[in-house]
SENU-173710 format. One record per residue: z, y, x of N, C-alpha, C in turn; residue in one letter. Coordinates in pm, whole numbers, plus 50000, padded with zeros to 5 digits. Example, Ala and Ser with C-alpha at 12.3 -4.5 7.8 and 13.67 -1.06 7.14 Angstrom:
507804943151319507804955051230507804967051320a;507084977551285507144989451367507875000351290s;
//
This chain:
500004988050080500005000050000500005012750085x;500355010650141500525022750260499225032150290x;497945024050324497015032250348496345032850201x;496875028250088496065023650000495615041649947x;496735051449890496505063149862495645075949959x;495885073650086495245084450180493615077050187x;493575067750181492075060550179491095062350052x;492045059649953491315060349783490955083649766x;492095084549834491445104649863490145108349924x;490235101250046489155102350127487645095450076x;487745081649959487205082549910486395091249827x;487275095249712487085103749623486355113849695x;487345116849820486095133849878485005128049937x;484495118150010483475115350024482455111949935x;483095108549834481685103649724481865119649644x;482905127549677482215142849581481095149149690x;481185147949800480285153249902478805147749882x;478655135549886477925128849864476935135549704x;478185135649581476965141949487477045158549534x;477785164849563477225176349618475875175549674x;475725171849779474665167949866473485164949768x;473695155449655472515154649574472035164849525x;473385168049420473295181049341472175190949412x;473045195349544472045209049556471205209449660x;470555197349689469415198849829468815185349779x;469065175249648468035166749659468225154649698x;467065140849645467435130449649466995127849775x;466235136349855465975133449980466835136250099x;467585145750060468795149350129469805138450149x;469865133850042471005123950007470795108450090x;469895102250044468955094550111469075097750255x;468735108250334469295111850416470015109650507x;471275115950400472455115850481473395104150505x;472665100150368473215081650374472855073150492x;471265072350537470935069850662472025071450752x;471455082050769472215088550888473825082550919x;474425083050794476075078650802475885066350820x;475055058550766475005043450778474995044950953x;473955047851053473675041751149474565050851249x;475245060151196476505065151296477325056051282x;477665052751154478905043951130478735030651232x;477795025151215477225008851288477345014251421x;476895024151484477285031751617478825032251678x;479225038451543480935035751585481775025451581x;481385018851517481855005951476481874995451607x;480644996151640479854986551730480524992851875x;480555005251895481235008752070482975009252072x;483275007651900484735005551894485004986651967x;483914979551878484194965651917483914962552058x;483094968752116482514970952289483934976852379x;484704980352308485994988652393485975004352418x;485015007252370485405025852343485925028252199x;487065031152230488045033452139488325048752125x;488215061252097488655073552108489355078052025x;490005081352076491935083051978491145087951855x;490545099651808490435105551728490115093451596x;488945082451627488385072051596489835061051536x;490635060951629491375052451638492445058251534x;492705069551520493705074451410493315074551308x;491965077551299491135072551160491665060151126x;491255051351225491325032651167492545030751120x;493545037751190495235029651177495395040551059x;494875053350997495625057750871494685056450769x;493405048550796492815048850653491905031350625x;492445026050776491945009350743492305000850713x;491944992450583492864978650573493304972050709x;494454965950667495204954550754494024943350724x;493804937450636492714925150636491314927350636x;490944939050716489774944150717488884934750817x;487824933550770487724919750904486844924351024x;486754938651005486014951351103486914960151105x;486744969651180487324986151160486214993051072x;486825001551015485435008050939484685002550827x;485084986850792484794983550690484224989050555x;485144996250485485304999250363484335012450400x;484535019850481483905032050461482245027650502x;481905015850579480235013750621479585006150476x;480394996850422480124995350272480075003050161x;481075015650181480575024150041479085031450113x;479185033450232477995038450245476595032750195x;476665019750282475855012550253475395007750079x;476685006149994476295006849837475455020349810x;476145033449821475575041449787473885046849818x;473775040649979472735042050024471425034849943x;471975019549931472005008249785470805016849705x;471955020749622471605028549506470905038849543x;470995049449576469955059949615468515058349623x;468235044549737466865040949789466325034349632x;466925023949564466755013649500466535021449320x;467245030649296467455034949174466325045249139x;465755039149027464265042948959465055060748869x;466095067048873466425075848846467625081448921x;467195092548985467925102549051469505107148968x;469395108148843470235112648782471385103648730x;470795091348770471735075448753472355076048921x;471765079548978472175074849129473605084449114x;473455099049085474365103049132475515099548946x;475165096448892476465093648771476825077448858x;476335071348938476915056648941477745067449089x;476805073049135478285074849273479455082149245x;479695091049141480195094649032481375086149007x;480955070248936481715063948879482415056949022x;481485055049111481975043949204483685055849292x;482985065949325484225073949372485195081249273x;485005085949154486185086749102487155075449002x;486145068948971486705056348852486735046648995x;486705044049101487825035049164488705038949253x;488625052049301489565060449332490685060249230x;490185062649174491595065449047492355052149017x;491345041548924491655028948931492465024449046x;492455027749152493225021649268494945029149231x;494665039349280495945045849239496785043249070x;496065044849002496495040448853497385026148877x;496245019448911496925000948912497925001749002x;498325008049130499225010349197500945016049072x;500505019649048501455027148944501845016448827x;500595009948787500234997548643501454988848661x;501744985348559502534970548541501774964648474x;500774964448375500324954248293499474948648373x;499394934048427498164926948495496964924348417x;496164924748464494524915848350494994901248386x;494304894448260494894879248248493894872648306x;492674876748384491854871848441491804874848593x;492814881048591492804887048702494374899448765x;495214889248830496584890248828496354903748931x;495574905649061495494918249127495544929849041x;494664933248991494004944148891494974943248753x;495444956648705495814960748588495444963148472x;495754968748390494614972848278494834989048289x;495784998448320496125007648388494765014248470x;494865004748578493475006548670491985006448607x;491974991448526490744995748488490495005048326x;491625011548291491235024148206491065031648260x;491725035548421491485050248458490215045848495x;489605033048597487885038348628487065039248477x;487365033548392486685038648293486325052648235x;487595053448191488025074148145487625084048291x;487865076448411487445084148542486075086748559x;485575073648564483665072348559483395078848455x;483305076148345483055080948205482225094148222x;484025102948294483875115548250482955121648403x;482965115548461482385120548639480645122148586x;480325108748512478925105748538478665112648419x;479625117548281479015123548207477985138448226x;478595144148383477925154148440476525152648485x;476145138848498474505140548508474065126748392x;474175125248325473775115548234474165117448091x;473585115947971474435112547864475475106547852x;476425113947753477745106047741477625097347714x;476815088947604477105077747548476475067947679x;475915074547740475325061447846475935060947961x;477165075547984478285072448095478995063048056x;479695063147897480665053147839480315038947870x;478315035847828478245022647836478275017447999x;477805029148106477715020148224479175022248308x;480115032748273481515033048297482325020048221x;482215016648116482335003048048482544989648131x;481084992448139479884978148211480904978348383x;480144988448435480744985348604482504986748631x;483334991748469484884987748492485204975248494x;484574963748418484744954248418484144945148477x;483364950148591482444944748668483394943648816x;484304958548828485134959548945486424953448866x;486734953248783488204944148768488084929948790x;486944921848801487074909648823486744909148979x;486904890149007487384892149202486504883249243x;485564895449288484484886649380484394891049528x;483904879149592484274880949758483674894649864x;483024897049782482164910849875482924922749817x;482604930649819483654942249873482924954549760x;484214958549663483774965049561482684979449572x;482754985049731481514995949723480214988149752x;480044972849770478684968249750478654963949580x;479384958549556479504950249408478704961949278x;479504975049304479664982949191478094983149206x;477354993449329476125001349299474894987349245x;475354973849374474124960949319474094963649154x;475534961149057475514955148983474604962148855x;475424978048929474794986848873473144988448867x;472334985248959471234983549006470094971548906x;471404961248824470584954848779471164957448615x;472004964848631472504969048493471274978948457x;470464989148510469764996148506468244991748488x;467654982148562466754971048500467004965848391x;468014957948385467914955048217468624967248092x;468864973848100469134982947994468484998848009x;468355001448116467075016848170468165023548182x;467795037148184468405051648216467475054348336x;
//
């Protein structure tokens, strides 16, 4: 629990940067910058595992990396990589940024919420129902800013209950894939 809150922040501000970045310079910008973070990240990652370690790097890892992380940098080269996901892959600009939307504030929140939750899901003893109302009501209302409401509700819905259940890959790939084929079969 410890890094669980300073990590789920840094989330949240990275995926608001991220639709900033869309918002006001474009899906090419974004696309972009996703690149770009992707192959710094694999850069850092990769001369961290080589033995260049630089404190600055290293205070990152120890205040914002899982203990069972099975890399340094994990979590943050996977949301990239989802988002990047979605960006390249998503037949609408205005879905890309309501799913990064949902993915950074509805599991940002969800994290912290379920932290707080006592009620468990019966399918799933990790996760609360706490958690997955706030990514719901969180996403909902994030992605209602570039999408119709009723179609934030259905894919804030869809990808809450997509991240409350426990599958082995790592929820910033899970959300944007799932999302990716939620969008093939239903449009936006």
């Amino acid at each position: 629990m410890r890094v669980e809150v300073p990590r789920k922040l840094v989330h949240v501000a990275f995926g608001t940067l991220l639709i900033a970045i869309g918002a006001w310079y474009g899906e090419a910008a974004l696309v972009a910058f996703l690149a770009f973070s992707f192959f710094a990240g694999l850069a850092i990652i990769g001369l961290w595992m080589l033995g260049y370690q630089p404190e600055f790097v290293a205070l990152l890892f120890a205040a914002l990396e899982r203990r069972h992380a099975d890399f340094p940098g994990e979590g943050a080269l996977f949301f990239v990589t989802g988002a990047l996901l979605l960006a390249t892959f998503s037949t609408n600009f205005a879905f890309t940024l309501a799913v990064i939307a949902i993915l950074s504030f509805g599991d940002g929140l969800a994290t912290l919420a379920g932290i707080a939750g006592s009620h468990a899901l019966p399918y799933n003893k990790e996760k609360t129902w706490e958690g997955s109302i706030a990514f719901f009501a969180a996403g909902a209302a994030f992605a209602s800013l570039f999408i119709p409401l009723q179609a934030a509700l259905f894919y804030a819905a869809l990808l809450a209950a997509v991240e409350s259940c426990d599958f082995p890959a790592d929820d910033n790939l899970v959300i944007p894939a799932a999302a990716l084929v939620f969008q093939l079969a239903f449009g936006l």
